[in-house]
N, C-alpha and C positions, 0 to 999 in steps of 0.2 A: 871593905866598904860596907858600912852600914847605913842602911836606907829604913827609915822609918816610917811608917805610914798611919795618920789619922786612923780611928775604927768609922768606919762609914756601913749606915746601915739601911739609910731611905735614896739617894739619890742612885739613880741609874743612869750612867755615862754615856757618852759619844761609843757605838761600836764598841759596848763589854756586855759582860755578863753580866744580871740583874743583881746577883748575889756576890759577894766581898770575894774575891779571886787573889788568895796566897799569893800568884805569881804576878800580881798588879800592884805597882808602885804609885801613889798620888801622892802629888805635893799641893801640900796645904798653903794655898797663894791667901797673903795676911795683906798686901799692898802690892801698889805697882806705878812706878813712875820713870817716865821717860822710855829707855829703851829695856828698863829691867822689872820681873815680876822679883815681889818679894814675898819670899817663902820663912814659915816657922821654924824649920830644919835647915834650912842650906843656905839662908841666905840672900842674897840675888843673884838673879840667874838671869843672864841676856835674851831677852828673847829672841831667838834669831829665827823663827818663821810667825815674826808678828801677830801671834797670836790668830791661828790660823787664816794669817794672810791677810788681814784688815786693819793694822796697825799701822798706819802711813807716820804717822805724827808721835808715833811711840803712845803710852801710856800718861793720862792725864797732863796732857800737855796744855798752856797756861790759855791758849786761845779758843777752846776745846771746850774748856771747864768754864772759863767767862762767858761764854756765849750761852751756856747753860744755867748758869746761876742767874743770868738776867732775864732769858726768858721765863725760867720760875717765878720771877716776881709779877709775871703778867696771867699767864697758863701755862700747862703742859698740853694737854690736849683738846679738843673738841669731836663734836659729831661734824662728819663734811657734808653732810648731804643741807645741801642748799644753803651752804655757806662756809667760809675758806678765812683765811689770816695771809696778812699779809708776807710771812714767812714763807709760807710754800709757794705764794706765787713768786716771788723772788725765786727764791729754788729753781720754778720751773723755766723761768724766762733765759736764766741761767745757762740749765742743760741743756734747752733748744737753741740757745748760741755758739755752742758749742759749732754745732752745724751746721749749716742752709737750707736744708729742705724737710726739718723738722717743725711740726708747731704744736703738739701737745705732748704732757707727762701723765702717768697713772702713776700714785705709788702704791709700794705696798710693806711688808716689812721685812722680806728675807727675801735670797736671791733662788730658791725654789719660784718662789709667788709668783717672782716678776717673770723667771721663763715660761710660768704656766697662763699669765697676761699674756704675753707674747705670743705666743704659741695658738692662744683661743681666738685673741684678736686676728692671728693672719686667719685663721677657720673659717671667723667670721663671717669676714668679708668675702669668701668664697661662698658660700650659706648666701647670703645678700643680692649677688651676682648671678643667684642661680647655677654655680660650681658646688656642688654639695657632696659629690662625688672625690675631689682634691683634697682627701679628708686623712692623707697619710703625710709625715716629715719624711726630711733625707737629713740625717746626720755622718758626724765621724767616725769611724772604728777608732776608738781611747778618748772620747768624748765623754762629760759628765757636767749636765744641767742642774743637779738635784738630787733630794729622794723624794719629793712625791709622785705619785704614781701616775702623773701624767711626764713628770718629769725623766722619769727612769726609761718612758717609751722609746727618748730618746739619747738615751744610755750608751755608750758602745764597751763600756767594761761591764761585762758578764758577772763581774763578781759582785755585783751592787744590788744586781736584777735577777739574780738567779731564782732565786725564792720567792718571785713576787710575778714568773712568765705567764701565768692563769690569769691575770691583772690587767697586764699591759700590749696592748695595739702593735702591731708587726709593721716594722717601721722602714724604708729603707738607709743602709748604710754606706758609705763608701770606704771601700780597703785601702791598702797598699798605698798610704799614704807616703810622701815624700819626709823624714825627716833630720834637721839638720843639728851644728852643735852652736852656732847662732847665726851673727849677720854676716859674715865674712866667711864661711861654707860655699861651695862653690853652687850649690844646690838651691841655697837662699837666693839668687835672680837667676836660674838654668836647672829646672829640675827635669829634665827631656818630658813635657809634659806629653802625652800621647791624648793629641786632639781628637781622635776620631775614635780613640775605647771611650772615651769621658763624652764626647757627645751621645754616643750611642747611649749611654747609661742612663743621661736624663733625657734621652728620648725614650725609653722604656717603661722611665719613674714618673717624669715630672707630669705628666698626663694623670695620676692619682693622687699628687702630691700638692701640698699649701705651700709650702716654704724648705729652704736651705737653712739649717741652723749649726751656728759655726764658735767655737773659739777661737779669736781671731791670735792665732800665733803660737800661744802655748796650752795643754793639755796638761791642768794641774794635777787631777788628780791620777794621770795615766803615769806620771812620775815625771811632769816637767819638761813634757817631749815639748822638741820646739816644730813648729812645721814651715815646711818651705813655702816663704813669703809667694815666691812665684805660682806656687800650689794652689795656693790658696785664692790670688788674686783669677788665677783661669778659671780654679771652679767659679769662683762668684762669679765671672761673667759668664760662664755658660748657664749657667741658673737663669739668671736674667732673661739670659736669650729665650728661656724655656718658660721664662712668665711666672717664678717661682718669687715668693718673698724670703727676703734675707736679715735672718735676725741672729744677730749680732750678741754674742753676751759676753759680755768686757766685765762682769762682775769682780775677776779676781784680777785683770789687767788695765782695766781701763781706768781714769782720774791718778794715776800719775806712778802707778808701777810701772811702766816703760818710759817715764817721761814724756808722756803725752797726755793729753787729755781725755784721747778716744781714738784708739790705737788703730779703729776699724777709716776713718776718717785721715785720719794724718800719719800713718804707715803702708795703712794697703791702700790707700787714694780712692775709696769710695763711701759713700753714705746708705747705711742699713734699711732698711723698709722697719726694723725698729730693734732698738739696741735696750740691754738691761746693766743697769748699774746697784751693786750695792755694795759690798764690804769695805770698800774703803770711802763711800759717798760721805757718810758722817765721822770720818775716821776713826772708825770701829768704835763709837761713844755710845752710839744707840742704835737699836735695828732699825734701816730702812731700805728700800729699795726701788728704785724708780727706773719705771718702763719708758724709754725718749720713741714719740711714733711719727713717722713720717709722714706727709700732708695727704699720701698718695691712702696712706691707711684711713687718716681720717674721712679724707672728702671723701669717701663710699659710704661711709654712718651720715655723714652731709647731705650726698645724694639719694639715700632712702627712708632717711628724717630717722633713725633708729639710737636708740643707747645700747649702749653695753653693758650689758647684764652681765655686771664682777664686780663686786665691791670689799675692799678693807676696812676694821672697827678704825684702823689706825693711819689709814689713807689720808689724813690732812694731821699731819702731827707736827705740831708746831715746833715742838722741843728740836724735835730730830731734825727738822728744815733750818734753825736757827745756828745746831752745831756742824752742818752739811753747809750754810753759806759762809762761816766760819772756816771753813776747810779749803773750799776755793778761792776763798779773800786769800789764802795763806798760798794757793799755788799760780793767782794771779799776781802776786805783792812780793814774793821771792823769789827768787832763782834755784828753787828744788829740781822741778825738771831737768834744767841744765846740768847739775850737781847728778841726778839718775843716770844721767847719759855720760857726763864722764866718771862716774861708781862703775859702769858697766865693761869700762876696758880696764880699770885695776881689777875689775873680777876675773877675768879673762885671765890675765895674770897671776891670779891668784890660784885661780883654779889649774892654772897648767903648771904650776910649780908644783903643788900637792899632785894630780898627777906623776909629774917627776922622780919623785921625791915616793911614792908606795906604788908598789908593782899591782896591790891589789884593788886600785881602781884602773877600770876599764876606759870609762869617758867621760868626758866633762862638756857640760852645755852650759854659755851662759845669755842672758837677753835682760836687758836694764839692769833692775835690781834683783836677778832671777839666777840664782845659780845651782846648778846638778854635779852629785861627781855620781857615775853609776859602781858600784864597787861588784866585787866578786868573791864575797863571803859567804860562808854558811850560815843559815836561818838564824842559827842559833848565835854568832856573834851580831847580825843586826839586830837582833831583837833589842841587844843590850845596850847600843849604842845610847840608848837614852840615856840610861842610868852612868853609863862613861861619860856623857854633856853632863849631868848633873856635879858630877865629881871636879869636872872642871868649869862648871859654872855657866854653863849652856842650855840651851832648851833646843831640844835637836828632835824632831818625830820624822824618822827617813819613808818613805811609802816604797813597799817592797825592797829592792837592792838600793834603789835610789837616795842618796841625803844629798839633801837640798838645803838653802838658805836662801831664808826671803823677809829681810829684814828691816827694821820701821827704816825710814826713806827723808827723814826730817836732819838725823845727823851722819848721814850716810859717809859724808868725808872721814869723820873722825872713829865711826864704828868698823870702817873698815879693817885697820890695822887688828883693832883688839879681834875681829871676827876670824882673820887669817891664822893668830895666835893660837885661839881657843882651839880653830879645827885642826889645825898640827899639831895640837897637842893632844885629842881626839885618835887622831887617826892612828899616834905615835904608841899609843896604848893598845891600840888593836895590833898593830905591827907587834908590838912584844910580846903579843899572846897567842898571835901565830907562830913566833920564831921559837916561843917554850914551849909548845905545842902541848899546853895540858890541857886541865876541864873546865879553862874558862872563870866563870864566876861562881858562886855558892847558889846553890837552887833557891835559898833565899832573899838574893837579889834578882831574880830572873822577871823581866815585863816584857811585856807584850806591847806595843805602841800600838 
């Protein structure tokens, strides 16, 4: 296998070294359309984690790219302070439809922003009320909001935050989380929830604490754990019970990677004190990201006449709102969601055939368009896994043991087949490298994901 790489000497990468790194493979992306990115060297290559994870619509997809070429002919952006476009109101009327007991949006341009929105506003209002004291979160243990550094406070993977504890506000966590391999786990509606350790808990917490902040269902970056629906539904209500706000961040789930629109809404049966969307709000066309906040948050800025002191250069950005109502024209006007919900039991399927089929996956989780197999490899053949996708035309980045697929959602019917292909064919490569039991690949193909 010969993998060639551009000489790159100025840009510094996601999670590398600042300096050109021998054992780091980049592919040089010249285009990309639909569900493939096109490369100098290889070709196209399917993206099969939608380019991390905001590619609903695939790549320059035709409704996407018009929506954007016609709001150029008017502007791209403005100053919002003390005046809006009709673009983003649209937008917001929108996302607060989404719900009933929402009525305003912030936005902002990445989904760090929006949970540190979230996060300041529930403070806020505890600040406002004369609760100044309620000045700590309660997260997940495999929880991850972000990296800024208000973000990471509420981190539960050690590996994000390590280097930055000097930094960051001591937070409460919760453990021993319940988790399942999807909807039909016996766990997903009966996780023996134990009422009375979990009340004691935010009877301990919630008296220092502003808010519960939750991914509602899956934990991307902890490797796609799924959690039990019923888990999840008991803590939020005991939160409640405790007077705590519940913010919701559906960044990487919500608007139509499970088939829904707002997974916290219309799977767990409740509505957030305020939920954060981004990655797929504009289907990954342009940064943006929008805070939906409950009336309960608002009317206390209502009730003490006060603003909120947060603002974005890029908080009314009309481009972004133009390709974002563009995107929910497309999941109000089609039957995608539907198509995600049944993508989701041929995953199942698919997943438990490869299972079958290699001794050396462990388990397989799958939830909409969200699929895990966990394997049981040495470091050193996951690492490679990448450069084996590329070879057969894949875009594969597994997080620890974990390869996932999480793939655009626009032709999901007919991506499926070719998806199931590629990764037995994947898999069938590492099975022959275990069974010749040599050294693997040349240290000149060696990356790191």
């Amino acid at each position: 296998m010969q993998l060639i790489d551009t000489q790159l000497s100025s840009t510094w990468f996601p999670a590398a070294k600042p300096d050109k790194d021998n054992n780091q493979f980049n592919l040089e992306v010249t285009a990309a359309q639909g569900s493939y990115l096109v490369t100098a060297k290889h070709g196209e290559i399917y993206d099969a984690i939608s380019s991390w994870w905001c590619k609903p619509l695939g790549h320059c997809h035709p409704i996407i790219t018009k929506s954007i070429r016609e709001q150029l002919k008017l502007f791209e952006h403005h100053i919002p302070a003390k005046s809006w476009n009709s673009n983003i109101e649209k937008l917001s009327k929108r996302l607060v439809q989404i719900f009933t007991q929402m009525d305003k949006v912030i936005y902002a341009s990445d989904g760090s922003s929006a949970v540190e929105i979230a996060m300041k506003l529930s403070y806020e209002t505890r600040v406002l009320e004369q609760q100044a004291y309620r000045s700590k979160y309660i997260a997940l243990n495999g929880a991850y909001h972000g990296e800024t550094i208000f973000t990471l406070g509420v981190c539960g993977i050690k590996y994000y935050k390590t280097n930055y504890s000097g930094l960051l506000q001591d937070n409460y966590f919760i453990e021993d989380i319940p988790y399942v391999d999807g909807q039909n786990d016996p766990l997903w509606l009966d996780c023996n929830f134990d009422y009375n350790y979990w009340n004691n808990f935010f009877t301990h917490t919630a008296q220092n604490a502003t808010a519960l902040i939750i991914e509602p269902l899956v934990q991307g970056a902890a490797g796609m754990k799924i959690i039990s629906r019923d888990f999840l539904i008991k803590i939020i209500n005991l939160a409640r019970n405790h007077n705590l706000h519940i913010i919701a961040d559906e960044i990487m789930v919500g608007l139509g990677r499970l088939g829904y629109y707002s997974v916290s809404k219309e799977l767990l049966n409740f509505e957030p004190d305020i939920v954060c969307f981004a990655k797929n709000l504009t289907a990954g066309a342009i940064p943006m990201s929008a805070v939906v906040i409950n009336h309960s948050i608002s009317q206390v800025f209502r009730k003490h006449q006060k603003a909120f002191l947060h603002s974005h250069t890029h908080s009314c950005n009309g481009l972004a709102a133009a390709a974002a109502n563009s995107y929910l024209d497309y999941l109000d006007n089609s039957n995608i969601l539907t198509q995600v919900k049944l993508a989701e039991i041929k995953l199942i399927e698919i997943m438990n055939d490869l299972k079958n089929s290699f001794a050396f996956i462990k388990q397989t989780r799958v939830i909409g368009t969200i699929a895990a197999l966990e394997l049981n490899l040495p470091i050193r053949m996951l690492e490679d896994i990448f450069n084996i996708g590329i070879e057969e035309q894949i875009y594969l980045r597994p997080i620890g043991n974990t390869l996932y697929i999480m793939p655009p959602i626009y032709n999901i019917k007919h991506d499926l087949e070719l998806i199931q292909t590629k990764l037995h064919l994947v898999l069938q490569k590492i099975s022959t490298l275990i069974n010749k039991n040599c050294n693997y690949l040349p240290s000149k193909c060696r990356h790191v994901p």
